[in-house]
C-alpha positions in Angstrom: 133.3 212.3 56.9 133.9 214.0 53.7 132.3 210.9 50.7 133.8 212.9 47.8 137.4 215.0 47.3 137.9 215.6 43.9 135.2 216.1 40.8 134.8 214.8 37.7 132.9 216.7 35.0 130.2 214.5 32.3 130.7 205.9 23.7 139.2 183.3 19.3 140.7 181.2 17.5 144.5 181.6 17.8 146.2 184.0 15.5 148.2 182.1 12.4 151.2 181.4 13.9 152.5 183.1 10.6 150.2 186.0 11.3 151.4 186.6 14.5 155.6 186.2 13.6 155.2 188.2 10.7 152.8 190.7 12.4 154.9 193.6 11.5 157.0 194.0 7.9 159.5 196.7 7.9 160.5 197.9 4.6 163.3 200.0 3.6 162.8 202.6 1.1 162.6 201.7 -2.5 163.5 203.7 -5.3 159.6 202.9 -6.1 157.6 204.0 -9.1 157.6 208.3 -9.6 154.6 207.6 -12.4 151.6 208.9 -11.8 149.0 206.4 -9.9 145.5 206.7 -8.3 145.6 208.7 -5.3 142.5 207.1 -4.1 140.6 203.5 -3.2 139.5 201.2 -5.8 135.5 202.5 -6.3 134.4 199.0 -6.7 136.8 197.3 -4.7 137.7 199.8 -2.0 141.2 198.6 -1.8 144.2 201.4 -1.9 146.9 201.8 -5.1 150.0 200.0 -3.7 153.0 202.2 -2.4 155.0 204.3 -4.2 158.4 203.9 -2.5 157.2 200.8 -0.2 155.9 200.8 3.4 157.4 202.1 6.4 155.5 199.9 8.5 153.6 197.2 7.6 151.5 195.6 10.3 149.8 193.6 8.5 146.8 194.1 9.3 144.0 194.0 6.2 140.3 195.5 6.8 138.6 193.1 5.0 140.3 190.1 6.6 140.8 191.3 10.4 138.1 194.2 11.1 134.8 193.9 11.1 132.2 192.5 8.6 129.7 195.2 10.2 129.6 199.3 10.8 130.3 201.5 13.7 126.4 202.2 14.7 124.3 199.3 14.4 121.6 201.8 14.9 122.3 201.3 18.8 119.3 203.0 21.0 120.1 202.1 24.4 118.0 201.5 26.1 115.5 200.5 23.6 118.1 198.2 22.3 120.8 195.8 24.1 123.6 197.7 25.9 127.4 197.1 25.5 128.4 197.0 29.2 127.0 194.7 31.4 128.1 193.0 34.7 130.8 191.0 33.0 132.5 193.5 31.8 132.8 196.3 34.6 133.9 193.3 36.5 136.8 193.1 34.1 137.2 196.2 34.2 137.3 197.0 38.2 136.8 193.8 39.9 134.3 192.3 41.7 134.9 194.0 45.1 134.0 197.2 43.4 131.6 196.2 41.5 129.4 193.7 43.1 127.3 194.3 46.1 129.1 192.6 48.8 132.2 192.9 46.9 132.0 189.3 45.0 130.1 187.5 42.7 127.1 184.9 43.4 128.0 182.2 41.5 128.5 183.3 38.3 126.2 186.2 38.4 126.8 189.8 40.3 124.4 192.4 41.1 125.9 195.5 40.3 125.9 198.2 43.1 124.2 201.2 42.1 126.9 203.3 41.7 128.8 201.0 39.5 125.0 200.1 37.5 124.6 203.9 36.6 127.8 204.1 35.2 127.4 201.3 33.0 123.8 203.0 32.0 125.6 206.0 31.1 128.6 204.2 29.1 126.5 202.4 27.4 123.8 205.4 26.3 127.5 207.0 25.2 127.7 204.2 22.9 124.4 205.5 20.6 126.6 207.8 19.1 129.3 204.8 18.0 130.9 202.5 19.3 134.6 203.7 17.4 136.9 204.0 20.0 135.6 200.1 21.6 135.9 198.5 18.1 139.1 199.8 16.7 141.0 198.5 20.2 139.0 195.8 19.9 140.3 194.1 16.1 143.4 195.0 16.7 143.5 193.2 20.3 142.2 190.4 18.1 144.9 190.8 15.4 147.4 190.5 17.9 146.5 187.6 19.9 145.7 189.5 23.4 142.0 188.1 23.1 141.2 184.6 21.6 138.4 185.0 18.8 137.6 181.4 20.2 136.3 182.8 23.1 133.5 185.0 21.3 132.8 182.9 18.1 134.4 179.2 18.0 134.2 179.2 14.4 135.9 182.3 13.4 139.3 182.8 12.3 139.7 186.8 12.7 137.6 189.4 14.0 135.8 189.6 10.4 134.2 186.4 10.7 132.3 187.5 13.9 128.9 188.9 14.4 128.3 192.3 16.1 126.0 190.6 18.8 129.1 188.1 19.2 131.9 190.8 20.2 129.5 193.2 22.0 130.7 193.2 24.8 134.6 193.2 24.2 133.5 196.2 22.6 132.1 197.9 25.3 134.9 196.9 27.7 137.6 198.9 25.6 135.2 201.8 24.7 134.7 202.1 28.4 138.7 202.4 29.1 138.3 206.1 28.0 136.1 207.6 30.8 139.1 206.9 33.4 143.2 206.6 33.5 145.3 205.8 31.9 143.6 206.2 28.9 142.9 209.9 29.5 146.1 210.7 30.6 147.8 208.4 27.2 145.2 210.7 25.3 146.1 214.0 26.8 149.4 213.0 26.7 149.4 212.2 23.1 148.2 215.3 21.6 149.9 217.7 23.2 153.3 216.3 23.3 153.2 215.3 19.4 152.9 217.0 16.2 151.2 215.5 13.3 154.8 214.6 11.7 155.7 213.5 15.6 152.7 211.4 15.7 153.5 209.5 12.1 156.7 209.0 13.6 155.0 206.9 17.1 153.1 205.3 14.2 155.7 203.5 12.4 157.8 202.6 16.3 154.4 201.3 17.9 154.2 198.4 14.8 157.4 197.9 14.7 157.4 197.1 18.3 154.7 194.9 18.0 152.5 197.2 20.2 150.2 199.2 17.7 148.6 202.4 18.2 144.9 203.3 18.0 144.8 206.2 16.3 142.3 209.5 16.9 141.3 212.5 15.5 139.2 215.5 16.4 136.8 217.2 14.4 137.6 221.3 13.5 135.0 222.4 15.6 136.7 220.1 18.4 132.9 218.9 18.8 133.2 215.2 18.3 136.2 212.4 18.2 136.9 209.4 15.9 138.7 206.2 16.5 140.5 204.2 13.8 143.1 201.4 13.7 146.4 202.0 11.8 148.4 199.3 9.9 150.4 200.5 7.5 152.6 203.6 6.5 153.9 204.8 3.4 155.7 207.8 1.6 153.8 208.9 -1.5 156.3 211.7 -2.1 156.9 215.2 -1.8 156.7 215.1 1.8 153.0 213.4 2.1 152.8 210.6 3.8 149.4 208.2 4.2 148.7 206.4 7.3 146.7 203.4 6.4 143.8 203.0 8.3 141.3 200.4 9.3 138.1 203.2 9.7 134.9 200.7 11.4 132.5 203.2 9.8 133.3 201.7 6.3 133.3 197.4 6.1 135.8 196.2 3.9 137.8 199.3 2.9 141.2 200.3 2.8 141.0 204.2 4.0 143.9 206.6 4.7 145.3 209.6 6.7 146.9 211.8 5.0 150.1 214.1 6.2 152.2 216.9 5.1 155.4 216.7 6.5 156.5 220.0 5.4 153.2 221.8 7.0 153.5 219.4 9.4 149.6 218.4 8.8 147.2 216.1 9.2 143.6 215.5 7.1 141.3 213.4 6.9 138.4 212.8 4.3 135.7 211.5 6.6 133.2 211.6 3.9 131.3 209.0 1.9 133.4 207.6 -1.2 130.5 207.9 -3.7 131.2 211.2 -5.3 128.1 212.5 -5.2 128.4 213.0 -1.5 130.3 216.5 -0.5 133.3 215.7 1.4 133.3 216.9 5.1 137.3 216.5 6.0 138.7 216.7 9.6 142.3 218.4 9.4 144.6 219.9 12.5 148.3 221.0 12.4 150.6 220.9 14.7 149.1 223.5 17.2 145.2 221.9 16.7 145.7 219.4 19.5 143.5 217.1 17.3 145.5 213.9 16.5 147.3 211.4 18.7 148.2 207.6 18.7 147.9 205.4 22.0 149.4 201.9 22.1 147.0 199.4 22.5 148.9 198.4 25.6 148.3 201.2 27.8 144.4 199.2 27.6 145.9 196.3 29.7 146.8 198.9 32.3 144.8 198.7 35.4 141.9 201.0 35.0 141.2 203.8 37.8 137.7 203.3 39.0 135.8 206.4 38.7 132.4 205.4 40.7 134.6 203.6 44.0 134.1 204.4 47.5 137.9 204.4 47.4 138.3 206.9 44.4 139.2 210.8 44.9 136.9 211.3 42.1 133.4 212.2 41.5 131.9 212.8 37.7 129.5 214.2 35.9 128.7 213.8 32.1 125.8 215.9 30.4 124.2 214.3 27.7 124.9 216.4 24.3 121.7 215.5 22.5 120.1 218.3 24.9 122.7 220.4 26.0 124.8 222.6 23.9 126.9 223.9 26.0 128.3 223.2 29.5 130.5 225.6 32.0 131.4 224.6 35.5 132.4 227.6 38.1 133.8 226.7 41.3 133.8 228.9 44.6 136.0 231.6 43.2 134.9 232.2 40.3 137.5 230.2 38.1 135.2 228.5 35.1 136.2 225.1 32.8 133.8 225.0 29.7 132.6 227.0 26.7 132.6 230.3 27.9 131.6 233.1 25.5 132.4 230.9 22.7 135.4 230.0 24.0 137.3 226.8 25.6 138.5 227.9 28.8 139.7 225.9 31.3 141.0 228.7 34.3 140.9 226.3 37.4 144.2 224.7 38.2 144.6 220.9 38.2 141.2 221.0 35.8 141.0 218.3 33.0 138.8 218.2 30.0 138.4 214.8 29.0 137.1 215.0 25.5 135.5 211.1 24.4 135.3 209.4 20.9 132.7 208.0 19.1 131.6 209.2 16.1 128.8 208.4 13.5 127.6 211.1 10.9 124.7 212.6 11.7 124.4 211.5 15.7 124.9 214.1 18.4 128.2 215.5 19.0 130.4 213.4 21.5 130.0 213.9 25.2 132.9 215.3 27.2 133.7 215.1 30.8 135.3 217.2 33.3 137.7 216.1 36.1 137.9 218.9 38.9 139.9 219.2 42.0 138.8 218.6 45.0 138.1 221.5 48.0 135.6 224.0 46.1 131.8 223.9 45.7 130.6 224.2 42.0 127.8 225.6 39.7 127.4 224.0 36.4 125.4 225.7 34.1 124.0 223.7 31.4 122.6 225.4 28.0 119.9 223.9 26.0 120.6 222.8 22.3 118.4 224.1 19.7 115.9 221.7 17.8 116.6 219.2 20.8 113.9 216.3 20.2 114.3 213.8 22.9 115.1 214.3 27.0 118.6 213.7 28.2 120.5 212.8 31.9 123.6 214.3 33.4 124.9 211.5 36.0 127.7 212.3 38.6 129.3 209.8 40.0 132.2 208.9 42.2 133.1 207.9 46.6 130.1 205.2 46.0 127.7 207.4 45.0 125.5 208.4 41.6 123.9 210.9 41.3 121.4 211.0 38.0 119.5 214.1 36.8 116.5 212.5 34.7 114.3 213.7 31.0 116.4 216.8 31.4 115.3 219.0 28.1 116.5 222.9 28.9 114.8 225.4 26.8 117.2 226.9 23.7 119.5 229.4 25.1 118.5 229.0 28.5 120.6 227.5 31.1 119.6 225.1 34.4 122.0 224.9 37.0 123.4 222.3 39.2 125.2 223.2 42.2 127.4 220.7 44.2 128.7 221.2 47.7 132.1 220.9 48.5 132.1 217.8 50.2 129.8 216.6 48.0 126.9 215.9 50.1 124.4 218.1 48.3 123.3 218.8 45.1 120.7 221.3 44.1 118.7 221.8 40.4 117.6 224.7 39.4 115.9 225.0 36.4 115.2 228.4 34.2 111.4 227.7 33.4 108.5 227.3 35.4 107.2 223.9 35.5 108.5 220.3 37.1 111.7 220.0 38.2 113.4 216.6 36.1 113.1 214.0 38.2 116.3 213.1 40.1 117.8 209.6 41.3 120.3 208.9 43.8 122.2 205.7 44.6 124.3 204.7 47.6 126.3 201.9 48.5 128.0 200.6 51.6 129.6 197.4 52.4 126.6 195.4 52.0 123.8 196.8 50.2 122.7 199.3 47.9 119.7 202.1 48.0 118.0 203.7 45.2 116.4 206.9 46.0 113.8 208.6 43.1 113.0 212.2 43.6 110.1 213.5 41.0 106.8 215.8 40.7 108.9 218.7 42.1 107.4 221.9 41.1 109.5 225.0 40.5 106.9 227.9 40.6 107.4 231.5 39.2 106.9 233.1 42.2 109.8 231.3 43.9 112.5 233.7 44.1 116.4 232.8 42.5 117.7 231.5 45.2 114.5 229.0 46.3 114.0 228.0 43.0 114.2 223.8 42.3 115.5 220.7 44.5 118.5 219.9 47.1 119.4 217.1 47.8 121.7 216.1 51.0 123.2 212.7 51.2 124.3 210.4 54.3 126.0 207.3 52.6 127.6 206.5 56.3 123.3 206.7 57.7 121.9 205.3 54.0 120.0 208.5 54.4 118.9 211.4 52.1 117.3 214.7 53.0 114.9 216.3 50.3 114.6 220.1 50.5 111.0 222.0 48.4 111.8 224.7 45.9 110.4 228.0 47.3 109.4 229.4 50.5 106.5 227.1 51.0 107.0 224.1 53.6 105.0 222.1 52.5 105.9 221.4 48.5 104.7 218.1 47.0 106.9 214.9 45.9 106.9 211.1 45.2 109.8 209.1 46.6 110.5 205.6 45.6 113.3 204.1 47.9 114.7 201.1 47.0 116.7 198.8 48.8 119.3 196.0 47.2 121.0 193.1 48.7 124.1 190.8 47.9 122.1 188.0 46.5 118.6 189.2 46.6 117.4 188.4 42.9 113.8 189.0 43.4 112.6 192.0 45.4 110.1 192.2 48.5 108.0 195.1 49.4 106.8 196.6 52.3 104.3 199.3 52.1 101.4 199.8 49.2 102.5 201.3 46.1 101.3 204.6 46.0 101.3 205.1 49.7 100.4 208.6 50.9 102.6 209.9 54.0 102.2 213.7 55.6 105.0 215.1 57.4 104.7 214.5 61.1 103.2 210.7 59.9 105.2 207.3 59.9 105.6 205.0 56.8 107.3 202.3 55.8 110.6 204.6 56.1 111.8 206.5 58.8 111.1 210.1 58.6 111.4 213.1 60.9 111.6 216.7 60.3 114.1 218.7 59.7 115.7 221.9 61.2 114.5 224.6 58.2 111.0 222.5 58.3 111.4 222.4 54.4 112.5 218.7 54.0 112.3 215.6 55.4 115.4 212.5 56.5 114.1 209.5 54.9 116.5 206.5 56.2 117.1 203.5 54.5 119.0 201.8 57.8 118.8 197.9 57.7 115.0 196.5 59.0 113.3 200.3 57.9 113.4 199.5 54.4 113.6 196.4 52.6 113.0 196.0 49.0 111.1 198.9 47.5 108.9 201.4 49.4 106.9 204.1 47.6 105.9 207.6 49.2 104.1 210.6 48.2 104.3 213.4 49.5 101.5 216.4 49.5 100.8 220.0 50.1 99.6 220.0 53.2 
């Protein structure tokens, strides 16, 4: 039976009733004042000059009365600090028969499958780079009455009286809309049907329906994504138009979009306002596929589950604090990724899901890749130069997660992945000698969930190519993974920690000592046998073989 079909490649109190009738002020164009006025925000107050000719739109929306009294950031470290996503909200998000194991909550608590608990893990680690994209949906959802402030922080009357600990997880449960449909899709959508001028246009109709737009940009170099809330827009003249923005990296000021309706442009001065500071702006035009608007509404949309047994998706994200550069080949020879310094996406019903969440000076945004189902695939993953910390590439997807561990690939080399095509088996193989990262995997069935953690693989030089690092095979249907040596030796070393998790099980009970030795041929507190190549071994995880945790090495022998 064939787990996975189809890949994907890897951050209230009630409105005024006046607030909420008067939520969006049309204007008509004034004659408006032709002398000359400040093109830019108040330096003391931070607040814009007011319109030349009168607004468009007017949502009326004001940064420092409905966004946030606190910055983008919040110098998140998951997972030395708190994350954004926990059990609450992927239950929001997919339900607990997706979510929970057993498909339902215990009490008031769940225990997240695996699957569903790596996926949070990797959301929320997305989030160190900012948390944009979660908390521009977020105010304006606020704004607009769709969640009740009185359910985060009884006191507050808009978003800007709340605390970031207060709203951290409404925040994660919008920023984690974007790693599925129909966000993608609205996003995709968005920049490639729309110009700039086009986009301005879905600007003004999305307030005055009542539905606003968050709006999001792309950096030059395509690299990394930004997430603001629009309220207002006005003609300054001469065919340059200024999309007000509420921008969460700057508390309490009025910022703006700027674009040229005869270039039919877009820029944006994403740069500190003290003058001191160079200005780094983000610009497109109307071929750039940088610049888009989604409706807030396509957020209340039922969410596709990308980690479900029931999904015809799989995914993988690579984290970009390590890896420069990513290309995925399938079986014939068709690549997706940077290749040769290029974006190239050559393999039909491919998408490149690009995410956004931007602070200055964090590691570009991650991206993900969607792939069709039927082919086997080789991701090649190069290192990033001056990397300082170890980072993960997950795939996920059919009820299964896959997570590569303290990945660091040396500058300008390149460690490969390699999936089957019914995505039973994954194999890493890295470019330098030394220990293979360790690798987890996590399986769920109807009513349980096993962990399985790979580690002290060694990849020697005198491997050849083709032997060199790990497979893995997986039997979700058995709860059963086979692990297969690097090189032509039979006998290569490994620990193996299983871990087996019930529907209400809370604590954890062992069987087997920590640290247990077991020798191929010998019985443990798993079920082993050996296999046909008499390279790896089954290790079963079948109701009454393991229960709670059970630890194995494995040596030379």
């Amino acid at each position: 039976m064939r787990m996975w079909t189809k890949l994907v490649l890897w951050g209230t109190t009630a409105l005024l009733a006046a607030q909420v009738t008067a939520c969006c002020k049309i204007f008509d164009n004034g004659k408006g004042d032709d002398s000359t006025q400040n093109d830019g925000p108040d330096p003391v107050t931070g607040d814009l000059p007011p319109p030349r000719n009168g607004f468009l739109a007017d949502l009326g929306f004001r940064p420092k009365t409905h966004g946030y009294n606190f910055e983008n950031g919040g110098n998140a470290a998951y997972p030395r600090t708190p994350g954004f996503v926990g059990p609450a909200e992927m239950v929001r998000l997919f339900g607990a028969k997706d979510v929970c194991i057993g498909g339902r909550t215990v009490g008031a608590s769940c225990r997240m499958t695996p699957a569903a608990a790596e996926f949070a893990r990797k959301v929320n680690k997305s989030m160190n780079g900012g948390q944009c994209e979660g908390m521009a949906v977020s105010a304006l959802t606020f704004f607009r009455g769709i969640d009740q402030i009185s359910a985060f922080a009884p006191s507050a009357r808009t978003a800007h009286d709340t605390n970031r600990e207060q709203v951290r997880g409404l925040i994660g449960y919008y920023f984690a809309y974007q790693f599925s449909d129909p966000v993608i899709a609205a996003k995709m959508d968005a920049k490639r049907r729309y110009t700039p001028v086009q986009t301005m246009d879905r600007v003004v109709e999305l307030i005055q329906k009542g539905d606003p737009g968050v709006l999001f940009m792309r950096s030059p170099d395509n690299m990394s994504g930004h997430a603001v809330s629009p309220y207002a827009v006005e003609d300054r003249g001469n065919g340059i138009y200024w999309i007000r923005i509420y921008d969460n990296n700057w508390t309490n000021r009025e910022r703006y979009v700027e674009v040229d309706k005869n270039l039919n442009t877009w820029k944006y001065e994403l740069a500190a306002i003290n003058p001191g500071v160079p200005k780094m702006p983000w610009a497109g035009n109307a071929t750039s596929y940088t610049f888009g608007v989604v409706p807030i509404s396509v957020r209340r949309q039922k969410i596709v589950c990308p980690f479900c047994k029931k999904t015809r998706t799989r995914g993988v994200l690579g984290d970009s604090s390590v890896i420069s550069n990513m290309v995925i080949t399938d079986d014939q020879g068709r690549s997706v990724g940077m290749k040769d310094g290029k974006a190239v996406n050559e393999i039909p019903g491919a998408r490149v899901v690009e995410l956004d969440g931007w602070i200055d000076g964090q590691p570009t945004t991650e991206t993900m890749y969607e792939l069709p189902e039927g082919s086997s695939y080789d991701i090649d993953m190069e290192g990033k130069e001056n990397a300082k910390d170890e980072g993960d590439v997950v795939i996920f997807g059919g009820g299964t997660a896959v997570t590569i561990e303290n990945v660091k690939v040396p500058a300008k080399q390149k460690d490969r992945v390699s999936l089957d095509a019914d995505g039973t088996g994954i194999r890493y193989k890295p470019a330098a000698k030394g220990k293979v990262p360790p690798m987890k995997v996590a399986l769920d069935d109807d009513k349980h969930g096993y962990v399985f953690q790979v580690s002290n693989v060694d990849n020697d030089d005198d491997d050849d190519d083709d032997d060199k690092g790990v497979t893995l095979k997986l039997d979700p249907g058995a709860g059963k993974v086979q692990i297969f040596g690097s090189g032509k030796k039979a006998n290569k070393a490994y620990d193996l920690k299983i871990t087996r998790q019930k529907e209400s099980d809370q604590r954890r009970r062992r069987r087997g000592d920590e640290g247990q030795q077991v020798r191929q041929g010998e019985r443990g507190s798993h079920s082993q046998r050996h296999c046909a190549r008499g390279q790896g071994q089954a290790h079963q995880t079948r109701q009454g073989r393991v229960e709670g945790e059970a630890q194995v090495r494995r040596q030379e022998g």
